[in-house]
N, CA, C and O atoms as a Maestro MAE file, in Angstrom:
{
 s_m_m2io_version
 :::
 2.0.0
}

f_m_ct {
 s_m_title
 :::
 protein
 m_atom[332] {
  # First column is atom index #
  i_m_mmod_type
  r_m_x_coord
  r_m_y_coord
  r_m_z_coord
  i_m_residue_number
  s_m_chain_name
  s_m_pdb_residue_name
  s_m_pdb_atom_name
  i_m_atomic_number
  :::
  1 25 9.058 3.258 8.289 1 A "UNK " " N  " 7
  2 3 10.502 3.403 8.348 1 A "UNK " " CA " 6
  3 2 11.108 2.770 7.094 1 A "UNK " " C  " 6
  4 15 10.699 1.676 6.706 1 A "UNK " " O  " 8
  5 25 12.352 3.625 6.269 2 A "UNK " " N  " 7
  6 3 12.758 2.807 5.392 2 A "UNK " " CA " 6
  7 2 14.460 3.311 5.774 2 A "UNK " " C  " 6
  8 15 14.884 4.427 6.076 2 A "UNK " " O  " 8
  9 25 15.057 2.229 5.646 3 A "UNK " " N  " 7
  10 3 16.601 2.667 5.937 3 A "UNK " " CA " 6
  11 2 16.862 3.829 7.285 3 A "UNK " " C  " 6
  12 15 16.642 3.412 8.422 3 A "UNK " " O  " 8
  13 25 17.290 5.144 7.112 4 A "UNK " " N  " 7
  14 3 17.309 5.956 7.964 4 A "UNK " " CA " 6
  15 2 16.710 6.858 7.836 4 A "UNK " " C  " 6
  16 15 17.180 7.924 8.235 4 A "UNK " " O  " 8
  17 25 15.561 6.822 7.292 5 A "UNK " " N  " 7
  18 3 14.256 7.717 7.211 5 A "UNK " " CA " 6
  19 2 13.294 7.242 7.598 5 A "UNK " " C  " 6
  20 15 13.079 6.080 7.253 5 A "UNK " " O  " 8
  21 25 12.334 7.916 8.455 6 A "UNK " " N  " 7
  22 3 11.125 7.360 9.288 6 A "UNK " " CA " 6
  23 2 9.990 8.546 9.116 6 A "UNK " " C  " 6
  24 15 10.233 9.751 9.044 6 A "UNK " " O  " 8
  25 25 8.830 7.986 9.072 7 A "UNK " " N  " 7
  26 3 7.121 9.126 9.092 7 A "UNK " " CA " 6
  27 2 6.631 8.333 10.286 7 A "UNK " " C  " 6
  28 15 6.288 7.159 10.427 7 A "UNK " " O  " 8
  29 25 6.729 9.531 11.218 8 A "UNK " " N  " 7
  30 3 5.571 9.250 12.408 8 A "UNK " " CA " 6
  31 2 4.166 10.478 12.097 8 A "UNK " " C  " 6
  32 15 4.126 11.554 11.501 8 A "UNK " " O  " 8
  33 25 3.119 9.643 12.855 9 A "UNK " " N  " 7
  34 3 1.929 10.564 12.988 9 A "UNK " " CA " 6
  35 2 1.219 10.139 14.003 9 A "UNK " " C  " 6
  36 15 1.723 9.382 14.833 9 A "UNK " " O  " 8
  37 25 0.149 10.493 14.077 10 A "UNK " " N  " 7
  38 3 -0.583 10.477 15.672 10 A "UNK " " CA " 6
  39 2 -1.758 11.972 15.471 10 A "UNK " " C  " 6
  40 15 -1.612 13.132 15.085 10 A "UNK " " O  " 8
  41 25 -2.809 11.216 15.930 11 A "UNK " " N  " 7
  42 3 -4.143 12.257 15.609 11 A "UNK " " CA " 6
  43 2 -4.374 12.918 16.762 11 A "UNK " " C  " 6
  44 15 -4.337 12.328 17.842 11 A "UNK " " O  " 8
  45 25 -4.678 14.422 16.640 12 A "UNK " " N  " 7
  46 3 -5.003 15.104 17.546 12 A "UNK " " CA " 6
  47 2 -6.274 15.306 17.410 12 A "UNK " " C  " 6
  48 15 -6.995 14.807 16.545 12 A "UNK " " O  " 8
  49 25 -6.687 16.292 18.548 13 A "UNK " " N  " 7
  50 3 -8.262 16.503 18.377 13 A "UNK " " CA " 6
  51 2 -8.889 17.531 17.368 13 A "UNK " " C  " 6
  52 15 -8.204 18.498 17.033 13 A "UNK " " O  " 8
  53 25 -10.027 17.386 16.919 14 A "UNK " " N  " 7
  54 3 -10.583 18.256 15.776 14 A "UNK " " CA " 6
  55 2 -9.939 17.874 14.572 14 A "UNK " " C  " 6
  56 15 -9.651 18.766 13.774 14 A "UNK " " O  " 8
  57 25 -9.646 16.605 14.290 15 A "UNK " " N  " 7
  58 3 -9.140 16.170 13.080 15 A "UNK " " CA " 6
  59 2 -8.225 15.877 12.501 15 A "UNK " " C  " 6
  60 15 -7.973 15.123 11.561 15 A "UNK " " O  " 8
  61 25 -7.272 17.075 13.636 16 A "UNK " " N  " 7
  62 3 -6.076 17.686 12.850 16 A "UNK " " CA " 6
  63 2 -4.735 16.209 12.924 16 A "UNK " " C  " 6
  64 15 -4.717 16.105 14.150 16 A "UNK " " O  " 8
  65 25 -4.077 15.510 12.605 17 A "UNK " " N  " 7
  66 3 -2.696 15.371 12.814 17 A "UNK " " CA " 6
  67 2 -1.505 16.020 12.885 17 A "UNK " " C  " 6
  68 15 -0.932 16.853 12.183 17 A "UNK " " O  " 8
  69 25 -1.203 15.298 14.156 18 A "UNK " " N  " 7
  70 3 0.775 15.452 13.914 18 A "UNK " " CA " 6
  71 2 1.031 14.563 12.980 18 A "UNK " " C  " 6
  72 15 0.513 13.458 12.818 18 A "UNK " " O  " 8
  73 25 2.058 15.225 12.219 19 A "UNK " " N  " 7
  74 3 3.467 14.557 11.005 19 A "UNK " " CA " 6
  75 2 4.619 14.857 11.379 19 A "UNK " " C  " 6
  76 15 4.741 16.034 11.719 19 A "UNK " " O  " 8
  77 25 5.764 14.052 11.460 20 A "UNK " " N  " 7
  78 3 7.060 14.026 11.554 20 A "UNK " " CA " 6
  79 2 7.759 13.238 10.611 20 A "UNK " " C  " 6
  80 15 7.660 12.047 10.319 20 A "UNK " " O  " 8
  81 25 8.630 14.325 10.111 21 A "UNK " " N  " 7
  82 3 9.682 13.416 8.883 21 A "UNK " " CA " 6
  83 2 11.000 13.531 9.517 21 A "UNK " " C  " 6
  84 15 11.485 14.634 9.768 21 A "UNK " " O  " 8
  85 25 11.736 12.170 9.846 22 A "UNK " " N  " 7
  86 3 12.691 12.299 10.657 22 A "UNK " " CA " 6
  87 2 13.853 11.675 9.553 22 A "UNK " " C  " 6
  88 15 13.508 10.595 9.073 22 A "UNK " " O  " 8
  89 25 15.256 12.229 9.056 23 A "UNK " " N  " 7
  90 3 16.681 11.885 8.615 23 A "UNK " " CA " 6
  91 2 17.183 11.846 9.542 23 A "UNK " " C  " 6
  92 15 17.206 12.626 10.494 23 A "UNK " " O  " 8
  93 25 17.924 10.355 9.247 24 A "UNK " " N  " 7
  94 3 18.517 9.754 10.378 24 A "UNK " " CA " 6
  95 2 20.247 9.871 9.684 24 A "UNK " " C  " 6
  96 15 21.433 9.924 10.008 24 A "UNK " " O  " 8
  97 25 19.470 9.863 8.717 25 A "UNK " " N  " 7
  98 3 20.824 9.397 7.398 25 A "UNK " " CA " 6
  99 2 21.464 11.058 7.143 25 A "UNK " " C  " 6
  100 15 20.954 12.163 7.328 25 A "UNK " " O  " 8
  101 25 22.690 10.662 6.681 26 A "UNK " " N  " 7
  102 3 23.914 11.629 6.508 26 A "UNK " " CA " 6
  103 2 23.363 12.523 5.182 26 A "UNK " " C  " 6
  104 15 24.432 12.834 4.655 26 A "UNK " " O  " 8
  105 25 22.369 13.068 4.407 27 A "UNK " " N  " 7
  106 3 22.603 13.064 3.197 27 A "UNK " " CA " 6
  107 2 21.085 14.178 3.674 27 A "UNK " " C  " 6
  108 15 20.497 14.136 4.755 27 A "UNK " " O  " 8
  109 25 20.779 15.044 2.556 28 A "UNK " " N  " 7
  110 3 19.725 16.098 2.124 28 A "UNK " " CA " 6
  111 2 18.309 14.980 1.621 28 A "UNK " " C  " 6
  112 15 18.940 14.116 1.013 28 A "UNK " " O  " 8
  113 25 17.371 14.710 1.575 29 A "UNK " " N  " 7
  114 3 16.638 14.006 1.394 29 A "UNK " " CA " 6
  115 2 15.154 14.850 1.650 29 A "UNK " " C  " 6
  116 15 14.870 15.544 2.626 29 A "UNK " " O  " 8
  117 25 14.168 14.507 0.243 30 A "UNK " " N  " 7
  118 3 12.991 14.523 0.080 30 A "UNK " " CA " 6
  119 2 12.147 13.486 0.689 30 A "UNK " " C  " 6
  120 15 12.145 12.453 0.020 30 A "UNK " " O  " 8
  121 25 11.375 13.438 1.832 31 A "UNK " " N  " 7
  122 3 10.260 13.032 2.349 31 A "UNK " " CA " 6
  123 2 9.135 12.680 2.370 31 A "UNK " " C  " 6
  124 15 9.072 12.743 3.597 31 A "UNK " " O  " 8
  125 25 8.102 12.336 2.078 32 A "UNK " " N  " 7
  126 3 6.362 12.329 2.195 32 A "UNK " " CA " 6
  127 2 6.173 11.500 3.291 32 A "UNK " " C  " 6
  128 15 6.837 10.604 3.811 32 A "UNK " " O  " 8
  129 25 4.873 12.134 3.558 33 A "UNK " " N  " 7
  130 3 3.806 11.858 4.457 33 A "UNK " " CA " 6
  131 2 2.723 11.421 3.547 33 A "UNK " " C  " 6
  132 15 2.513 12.140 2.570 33 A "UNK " " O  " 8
  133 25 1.979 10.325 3.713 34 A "UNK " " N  " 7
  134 3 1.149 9.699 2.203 34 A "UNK " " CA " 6
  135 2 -0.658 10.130 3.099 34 A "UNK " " C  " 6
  136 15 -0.864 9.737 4.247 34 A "UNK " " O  " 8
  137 25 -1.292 10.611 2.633 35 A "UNK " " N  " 7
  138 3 -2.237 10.850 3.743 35 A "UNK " " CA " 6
  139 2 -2.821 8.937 4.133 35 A "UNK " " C  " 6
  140 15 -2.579 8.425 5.226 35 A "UNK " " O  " 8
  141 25 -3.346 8.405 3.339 36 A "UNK " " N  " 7
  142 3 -3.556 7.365 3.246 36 A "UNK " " CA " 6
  143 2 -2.614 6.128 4.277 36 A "UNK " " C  " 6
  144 15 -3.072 5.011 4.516 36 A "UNK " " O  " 8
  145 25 -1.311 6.597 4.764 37 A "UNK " " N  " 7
  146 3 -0.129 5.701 5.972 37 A "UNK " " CA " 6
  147 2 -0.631 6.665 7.223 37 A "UNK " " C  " 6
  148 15 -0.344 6.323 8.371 37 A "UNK " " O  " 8
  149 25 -1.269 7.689 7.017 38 A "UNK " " N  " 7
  150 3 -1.266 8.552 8.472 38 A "UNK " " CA " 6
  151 2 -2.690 8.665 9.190 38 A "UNK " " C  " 6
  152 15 -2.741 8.979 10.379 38 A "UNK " " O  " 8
  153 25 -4.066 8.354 8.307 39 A "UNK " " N  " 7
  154 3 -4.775 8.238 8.801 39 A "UNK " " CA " 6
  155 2 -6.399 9.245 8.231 39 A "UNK " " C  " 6
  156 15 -7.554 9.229 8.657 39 A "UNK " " O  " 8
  157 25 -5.654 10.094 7.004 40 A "UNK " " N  " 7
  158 3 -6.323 11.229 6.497 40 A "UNK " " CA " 6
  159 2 -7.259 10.670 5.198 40 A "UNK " " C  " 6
  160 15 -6.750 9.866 4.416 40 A "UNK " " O  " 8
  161 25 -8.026 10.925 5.093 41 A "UNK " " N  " 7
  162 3 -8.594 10.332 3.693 41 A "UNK " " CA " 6
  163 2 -8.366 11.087 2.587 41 A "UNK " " C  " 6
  164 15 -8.762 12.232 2.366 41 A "UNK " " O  " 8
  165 25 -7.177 9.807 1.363 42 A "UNK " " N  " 7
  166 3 -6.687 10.229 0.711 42 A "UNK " " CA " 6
  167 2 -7.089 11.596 0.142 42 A "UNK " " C  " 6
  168 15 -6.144 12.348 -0.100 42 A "UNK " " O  " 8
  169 25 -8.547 12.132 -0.160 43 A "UNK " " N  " 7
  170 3 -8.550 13.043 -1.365 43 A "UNK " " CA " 6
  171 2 -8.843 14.767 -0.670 43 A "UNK " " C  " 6
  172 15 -9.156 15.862 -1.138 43 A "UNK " " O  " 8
  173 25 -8.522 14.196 0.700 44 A "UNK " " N  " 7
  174 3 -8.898 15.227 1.523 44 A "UNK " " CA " 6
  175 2 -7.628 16.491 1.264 44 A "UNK " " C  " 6
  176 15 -6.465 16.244 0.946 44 A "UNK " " O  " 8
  177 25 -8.240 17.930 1.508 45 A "UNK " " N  " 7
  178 3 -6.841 18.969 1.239 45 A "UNK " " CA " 6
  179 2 -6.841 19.157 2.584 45 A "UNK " " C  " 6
  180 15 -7.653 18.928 3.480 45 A "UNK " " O  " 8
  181 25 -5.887 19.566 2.537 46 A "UNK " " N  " 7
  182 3 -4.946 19.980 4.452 46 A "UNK " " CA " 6
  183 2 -4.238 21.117 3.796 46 A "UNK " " C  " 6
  184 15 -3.729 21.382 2.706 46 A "UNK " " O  " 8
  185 25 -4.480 21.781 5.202 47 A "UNK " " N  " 7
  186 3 -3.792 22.718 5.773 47 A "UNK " " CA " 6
  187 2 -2.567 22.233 6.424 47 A "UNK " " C  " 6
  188 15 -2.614 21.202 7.095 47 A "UNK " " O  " 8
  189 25 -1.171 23.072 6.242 48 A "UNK " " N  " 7
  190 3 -0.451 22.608 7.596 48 A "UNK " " CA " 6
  191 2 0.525 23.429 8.547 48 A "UNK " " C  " 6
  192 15 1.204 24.344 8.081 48 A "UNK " " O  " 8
  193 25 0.568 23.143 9.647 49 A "UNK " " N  " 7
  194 3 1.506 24.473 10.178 49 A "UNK " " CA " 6
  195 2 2.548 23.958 10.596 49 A "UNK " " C  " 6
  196 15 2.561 22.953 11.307 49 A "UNK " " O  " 8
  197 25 3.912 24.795 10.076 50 A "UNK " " N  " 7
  198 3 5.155 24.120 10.550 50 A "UNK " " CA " 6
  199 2 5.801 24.864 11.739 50 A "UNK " " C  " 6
  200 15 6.162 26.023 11.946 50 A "UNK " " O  " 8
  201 25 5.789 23.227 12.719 51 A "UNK " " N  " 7
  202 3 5.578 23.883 14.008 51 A "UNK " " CA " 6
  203 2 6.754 24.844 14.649 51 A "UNK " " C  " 6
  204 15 6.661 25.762 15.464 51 A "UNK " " O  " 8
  205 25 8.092 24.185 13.854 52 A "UNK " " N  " 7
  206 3 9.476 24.736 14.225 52 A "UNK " " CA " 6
  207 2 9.311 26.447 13.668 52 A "UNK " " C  " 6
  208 15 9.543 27.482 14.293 52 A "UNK " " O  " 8
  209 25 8.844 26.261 12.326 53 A "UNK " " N  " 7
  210 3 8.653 28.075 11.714 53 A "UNK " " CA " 6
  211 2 7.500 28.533 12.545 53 A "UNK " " C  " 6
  212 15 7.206 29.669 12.172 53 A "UNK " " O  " 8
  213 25 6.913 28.230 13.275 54 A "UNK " " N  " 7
  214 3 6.073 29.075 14.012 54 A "UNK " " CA " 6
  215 2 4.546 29.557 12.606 54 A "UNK " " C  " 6
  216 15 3.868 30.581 12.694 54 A "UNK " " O  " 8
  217 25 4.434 28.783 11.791 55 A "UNK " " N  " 7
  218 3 3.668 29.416 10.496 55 A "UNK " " CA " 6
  219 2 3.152 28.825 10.198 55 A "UNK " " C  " 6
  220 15 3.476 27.721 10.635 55 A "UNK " " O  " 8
  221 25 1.938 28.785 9.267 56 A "UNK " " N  " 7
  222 3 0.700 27.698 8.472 56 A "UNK " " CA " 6
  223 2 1.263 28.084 7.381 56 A "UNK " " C  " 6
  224 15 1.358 29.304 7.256 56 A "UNK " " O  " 8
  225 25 1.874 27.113 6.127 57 A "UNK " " N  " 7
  226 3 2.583 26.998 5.003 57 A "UNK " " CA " 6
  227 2 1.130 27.661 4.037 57 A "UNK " " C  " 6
  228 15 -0.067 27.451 4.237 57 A "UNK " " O  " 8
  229 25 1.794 28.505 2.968 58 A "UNK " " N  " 7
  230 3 0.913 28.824 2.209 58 A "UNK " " CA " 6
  231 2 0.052 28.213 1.205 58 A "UNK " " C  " 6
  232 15 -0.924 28.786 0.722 58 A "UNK " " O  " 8
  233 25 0.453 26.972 0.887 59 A "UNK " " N  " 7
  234 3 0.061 26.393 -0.145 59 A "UNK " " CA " 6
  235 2 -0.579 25.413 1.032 59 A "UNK " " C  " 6
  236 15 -0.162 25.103 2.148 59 A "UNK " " O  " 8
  237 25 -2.093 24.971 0.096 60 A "UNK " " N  " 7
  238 3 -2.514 23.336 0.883 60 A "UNK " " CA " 6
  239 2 -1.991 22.271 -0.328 60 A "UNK " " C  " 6
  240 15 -1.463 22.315 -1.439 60 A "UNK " " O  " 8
  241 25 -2.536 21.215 0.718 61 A "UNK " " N  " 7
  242 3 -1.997 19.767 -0.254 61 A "UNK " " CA " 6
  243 2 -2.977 18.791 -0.007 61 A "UNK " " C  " 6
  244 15 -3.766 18.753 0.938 61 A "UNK " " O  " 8
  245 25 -2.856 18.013 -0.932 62 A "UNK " " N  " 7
  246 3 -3.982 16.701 -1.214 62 A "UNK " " CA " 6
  247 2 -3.057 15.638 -1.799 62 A "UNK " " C  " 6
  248 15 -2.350 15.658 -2.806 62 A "UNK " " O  " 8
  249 25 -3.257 14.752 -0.920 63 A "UNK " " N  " 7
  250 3 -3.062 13.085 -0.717 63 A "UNK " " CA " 6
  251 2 -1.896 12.936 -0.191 63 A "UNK " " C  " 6
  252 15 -1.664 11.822 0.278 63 A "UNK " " O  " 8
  253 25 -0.729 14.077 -0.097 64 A "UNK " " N  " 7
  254 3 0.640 13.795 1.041 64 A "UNK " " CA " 6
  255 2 1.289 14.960 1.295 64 A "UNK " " C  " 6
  256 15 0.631 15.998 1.226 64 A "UNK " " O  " 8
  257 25 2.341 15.003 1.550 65 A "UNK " " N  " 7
  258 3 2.998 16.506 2.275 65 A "UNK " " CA " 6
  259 2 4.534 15.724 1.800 65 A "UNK " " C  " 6
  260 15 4.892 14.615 2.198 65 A "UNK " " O  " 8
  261 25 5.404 16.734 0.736 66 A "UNK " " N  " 7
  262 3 6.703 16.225 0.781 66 A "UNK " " CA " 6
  263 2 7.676 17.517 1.047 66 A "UNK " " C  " 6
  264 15 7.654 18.683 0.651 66 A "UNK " " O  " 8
  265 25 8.427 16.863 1.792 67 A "UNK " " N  " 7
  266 3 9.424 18.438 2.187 67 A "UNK " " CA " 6
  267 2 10.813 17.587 2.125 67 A "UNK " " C  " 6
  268 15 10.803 16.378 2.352 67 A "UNK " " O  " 8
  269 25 12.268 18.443 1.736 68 A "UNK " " N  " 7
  270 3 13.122 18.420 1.958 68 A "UNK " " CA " 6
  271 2 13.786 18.582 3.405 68 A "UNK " " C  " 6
  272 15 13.897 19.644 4.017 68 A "UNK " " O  " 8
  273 25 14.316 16.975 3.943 69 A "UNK " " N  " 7
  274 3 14.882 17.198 5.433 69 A "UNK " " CA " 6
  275 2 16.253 17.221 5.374 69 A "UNK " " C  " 6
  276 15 16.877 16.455 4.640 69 A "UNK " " O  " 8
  277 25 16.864 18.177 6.206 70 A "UNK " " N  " 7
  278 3 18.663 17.889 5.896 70 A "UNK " " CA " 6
  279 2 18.771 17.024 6.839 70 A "UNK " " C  " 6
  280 15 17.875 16.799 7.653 70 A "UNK " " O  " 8
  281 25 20.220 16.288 6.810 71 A "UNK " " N  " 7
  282 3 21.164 15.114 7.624 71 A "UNK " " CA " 6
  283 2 20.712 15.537 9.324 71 A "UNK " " C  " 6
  284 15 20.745 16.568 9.997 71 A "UNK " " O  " 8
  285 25 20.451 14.656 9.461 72 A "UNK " " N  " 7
  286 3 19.734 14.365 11.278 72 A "UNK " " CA " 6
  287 2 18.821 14.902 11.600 72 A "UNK " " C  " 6
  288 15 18.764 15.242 12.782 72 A "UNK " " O  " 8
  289 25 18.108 15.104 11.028 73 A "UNK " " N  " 7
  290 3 17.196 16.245 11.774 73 A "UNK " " CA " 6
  291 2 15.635 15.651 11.060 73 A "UNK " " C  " 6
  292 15 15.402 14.561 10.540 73 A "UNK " " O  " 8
  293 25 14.717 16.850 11.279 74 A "UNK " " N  " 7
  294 3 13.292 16.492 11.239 74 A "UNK " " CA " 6
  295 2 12.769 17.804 11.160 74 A "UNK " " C  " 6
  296 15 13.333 18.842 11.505 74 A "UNK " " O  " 8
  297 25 11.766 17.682 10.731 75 A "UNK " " N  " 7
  298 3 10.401 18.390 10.321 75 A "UNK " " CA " 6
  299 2 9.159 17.887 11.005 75 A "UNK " " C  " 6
  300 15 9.016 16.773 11.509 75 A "UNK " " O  " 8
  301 25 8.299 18.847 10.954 76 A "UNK " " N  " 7
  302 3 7.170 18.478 11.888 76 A "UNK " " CA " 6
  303 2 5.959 19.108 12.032 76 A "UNK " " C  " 6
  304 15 6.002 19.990 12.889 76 A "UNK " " O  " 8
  305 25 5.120 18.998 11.610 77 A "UNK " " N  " 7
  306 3 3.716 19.327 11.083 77 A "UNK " " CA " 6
  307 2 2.460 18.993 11.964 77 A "UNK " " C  " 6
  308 15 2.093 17.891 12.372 77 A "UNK " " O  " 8
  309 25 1.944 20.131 12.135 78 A "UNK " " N  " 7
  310 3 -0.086 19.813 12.513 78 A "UNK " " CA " 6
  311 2 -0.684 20.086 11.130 78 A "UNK " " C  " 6
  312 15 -0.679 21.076 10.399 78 A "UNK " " O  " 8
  313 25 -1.310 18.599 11.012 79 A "UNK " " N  " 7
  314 3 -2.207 19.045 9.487 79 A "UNK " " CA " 6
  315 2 -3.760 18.649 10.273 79 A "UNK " " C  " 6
  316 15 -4.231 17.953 11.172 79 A "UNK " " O  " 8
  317 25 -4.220 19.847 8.995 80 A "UNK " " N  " 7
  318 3 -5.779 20.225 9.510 80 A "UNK " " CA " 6
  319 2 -6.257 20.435 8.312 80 A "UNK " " C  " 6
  320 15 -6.147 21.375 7.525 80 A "UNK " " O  " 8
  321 25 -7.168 18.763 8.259 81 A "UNK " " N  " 7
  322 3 -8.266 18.971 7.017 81 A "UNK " " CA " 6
  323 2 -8.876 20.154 6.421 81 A "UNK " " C  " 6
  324 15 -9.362 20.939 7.235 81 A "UNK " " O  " 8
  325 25 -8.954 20.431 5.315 82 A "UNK " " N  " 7
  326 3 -10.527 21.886 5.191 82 A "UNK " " CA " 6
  327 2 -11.218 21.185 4.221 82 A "UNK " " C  " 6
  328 15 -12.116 21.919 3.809 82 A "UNK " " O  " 8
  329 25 -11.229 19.983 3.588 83 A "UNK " " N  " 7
  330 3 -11.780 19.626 2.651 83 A "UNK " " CA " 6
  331 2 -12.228 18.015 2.507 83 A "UNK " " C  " 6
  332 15 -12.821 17.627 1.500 83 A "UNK " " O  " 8
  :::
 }
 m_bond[331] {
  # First column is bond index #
  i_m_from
  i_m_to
  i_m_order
  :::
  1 1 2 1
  2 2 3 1
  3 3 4 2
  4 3 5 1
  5 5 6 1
  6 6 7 1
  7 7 8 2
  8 7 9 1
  9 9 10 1
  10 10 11 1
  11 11 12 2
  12 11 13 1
  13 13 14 1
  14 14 15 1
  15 15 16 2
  16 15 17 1
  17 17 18 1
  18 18 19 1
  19 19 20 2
  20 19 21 1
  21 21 22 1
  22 22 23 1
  23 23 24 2
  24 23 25 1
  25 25 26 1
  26 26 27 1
  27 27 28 2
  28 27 29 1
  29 29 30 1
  30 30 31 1
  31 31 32 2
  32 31 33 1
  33 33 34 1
  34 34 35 1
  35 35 36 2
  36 35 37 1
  37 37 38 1
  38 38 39 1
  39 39 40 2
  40 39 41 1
  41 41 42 1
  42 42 43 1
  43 43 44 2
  44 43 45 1
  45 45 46 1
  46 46 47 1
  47 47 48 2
  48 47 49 1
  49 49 50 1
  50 50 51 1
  51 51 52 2
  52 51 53 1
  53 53 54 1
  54 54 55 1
  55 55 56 2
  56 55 57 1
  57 57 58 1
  58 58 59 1
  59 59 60 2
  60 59 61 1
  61 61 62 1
  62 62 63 1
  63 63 64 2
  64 63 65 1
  65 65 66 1
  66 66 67 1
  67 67 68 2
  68 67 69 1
  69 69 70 1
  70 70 71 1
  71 71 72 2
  72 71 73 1
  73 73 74 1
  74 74 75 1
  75 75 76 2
  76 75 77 1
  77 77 78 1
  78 78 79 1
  79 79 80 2
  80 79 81 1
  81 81 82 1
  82 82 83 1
  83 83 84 2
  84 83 85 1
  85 85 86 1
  86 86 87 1
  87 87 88 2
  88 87 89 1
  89 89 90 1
  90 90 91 1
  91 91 92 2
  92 91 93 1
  93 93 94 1
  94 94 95 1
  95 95 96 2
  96 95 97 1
  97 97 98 1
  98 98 99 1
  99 99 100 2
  100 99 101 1
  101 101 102 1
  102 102 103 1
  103 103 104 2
  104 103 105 1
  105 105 106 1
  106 106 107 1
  107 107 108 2
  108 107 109 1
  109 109 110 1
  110 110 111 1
  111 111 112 2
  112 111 113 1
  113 113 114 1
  114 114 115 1
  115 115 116 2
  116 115 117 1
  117 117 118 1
  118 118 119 1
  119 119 120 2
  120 119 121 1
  121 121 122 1
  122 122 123 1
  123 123 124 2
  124 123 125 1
  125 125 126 1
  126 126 127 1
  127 127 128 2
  128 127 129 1
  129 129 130 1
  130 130 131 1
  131 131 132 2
  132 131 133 1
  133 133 134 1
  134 134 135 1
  135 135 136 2
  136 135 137 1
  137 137 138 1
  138 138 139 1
  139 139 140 2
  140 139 141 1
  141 141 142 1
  142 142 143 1
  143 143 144 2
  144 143 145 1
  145 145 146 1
  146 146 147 1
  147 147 148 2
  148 147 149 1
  149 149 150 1
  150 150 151 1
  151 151 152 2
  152 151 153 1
  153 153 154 1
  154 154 155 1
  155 155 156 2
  156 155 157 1
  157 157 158 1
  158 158 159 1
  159 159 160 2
  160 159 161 1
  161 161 162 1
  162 162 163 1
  163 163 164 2
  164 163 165 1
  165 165 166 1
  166 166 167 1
  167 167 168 2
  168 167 169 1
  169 169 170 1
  170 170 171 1
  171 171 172 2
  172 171 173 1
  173 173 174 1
  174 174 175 1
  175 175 176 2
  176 175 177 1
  177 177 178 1
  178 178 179 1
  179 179 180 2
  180 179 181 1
  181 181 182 1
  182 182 183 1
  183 183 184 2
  184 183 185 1
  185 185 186 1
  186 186 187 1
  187 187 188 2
  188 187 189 1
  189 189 190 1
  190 190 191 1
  191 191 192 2
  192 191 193 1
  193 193 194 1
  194 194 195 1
  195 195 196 2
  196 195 197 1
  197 197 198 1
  198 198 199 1
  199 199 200 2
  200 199 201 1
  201 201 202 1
  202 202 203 1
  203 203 204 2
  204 203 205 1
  205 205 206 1
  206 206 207 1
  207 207 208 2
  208 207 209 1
  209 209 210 1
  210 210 211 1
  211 211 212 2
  212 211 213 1
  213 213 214 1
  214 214 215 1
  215 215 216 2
  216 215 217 1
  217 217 218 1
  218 218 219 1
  219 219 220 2
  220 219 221 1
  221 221 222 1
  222 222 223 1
  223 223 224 2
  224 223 225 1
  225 225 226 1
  226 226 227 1
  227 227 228 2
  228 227 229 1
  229 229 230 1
  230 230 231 1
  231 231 232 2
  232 231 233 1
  233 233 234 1
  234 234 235 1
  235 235 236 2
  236 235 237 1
  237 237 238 1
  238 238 239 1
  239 239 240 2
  240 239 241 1
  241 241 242 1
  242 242 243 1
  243 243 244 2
  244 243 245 1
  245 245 246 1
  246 246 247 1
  247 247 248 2
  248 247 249 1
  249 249 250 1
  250 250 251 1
  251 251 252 2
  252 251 253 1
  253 253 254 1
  254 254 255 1
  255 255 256 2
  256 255 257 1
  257 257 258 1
  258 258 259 1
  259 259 260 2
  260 259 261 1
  261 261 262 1
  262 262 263 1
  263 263 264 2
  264 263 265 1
  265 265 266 1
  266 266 267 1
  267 267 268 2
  268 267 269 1
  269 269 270 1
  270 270 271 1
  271 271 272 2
  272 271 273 1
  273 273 274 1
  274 274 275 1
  275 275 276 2
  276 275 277 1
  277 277 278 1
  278 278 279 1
  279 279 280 2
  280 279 281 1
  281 281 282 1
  282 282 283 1
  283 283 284 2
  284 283 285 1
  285 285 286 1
  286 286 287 1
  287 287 288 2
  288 287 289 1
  289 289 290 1
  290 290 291 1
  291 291 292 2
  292 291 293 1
  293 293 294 1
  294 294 295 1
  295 295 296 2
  296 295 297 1
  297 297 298 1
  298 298 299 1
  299 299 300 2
  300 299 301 1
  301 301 302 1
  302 302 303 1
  303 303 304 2
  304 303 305 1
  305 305 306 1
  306 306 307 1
  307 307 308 2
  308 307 309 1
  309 309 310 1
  310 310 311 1
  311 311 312 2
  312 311 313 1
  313 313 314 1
  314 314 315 1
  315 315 316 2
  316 315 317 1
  317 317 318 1
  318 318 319 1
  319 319 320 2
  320 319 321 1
  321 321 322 1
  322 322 323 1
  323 323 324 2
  324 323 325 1
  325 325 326 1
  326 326 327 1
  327 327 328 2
  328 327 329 1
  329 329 330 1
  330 330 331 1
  331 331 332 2
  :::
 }
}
């Protein structure tokens, strides 16, 4: 947690994690998930599916996940190692 921005996570089975980037704060704000605070080993690539779009994002990522959250709200991710 820093000010009114918070990263929750929590491991599911087969590897995968939940990520949540939660704005608490009034304002448009860029996010990360650091793999290394959530539980993933840093150099590992992930997959991730965003659960609200119903979709697995096209691009993977290695060592964090940063997304733009608008004012109150949240984002929210199953990431699933492939690497």
């Amino acid at each position: 947690m820093e000010g009114n921005l918070e990263v929750w996570a929590g491991p599911l089975s087969g590897y995968r994690v939940a990520l949540l980037l939660l704005n608490r704060g009034p304002d448009r704000t860029p996010m990360t998930g650091y793999w290394d605070d959530i539980g993933i080993p840093p150099s590992s690539v992930v997959v991730a599916r965003d659960l609200w779009k119903h979709k697995t994002l096209k691009e993977s990522f290695v060592g964090n996940l940063t997304e733009t959250v608008d004012p109150h709200s949240c984002k929210m991710y199953i990431l699933k190692p492939i690497a």
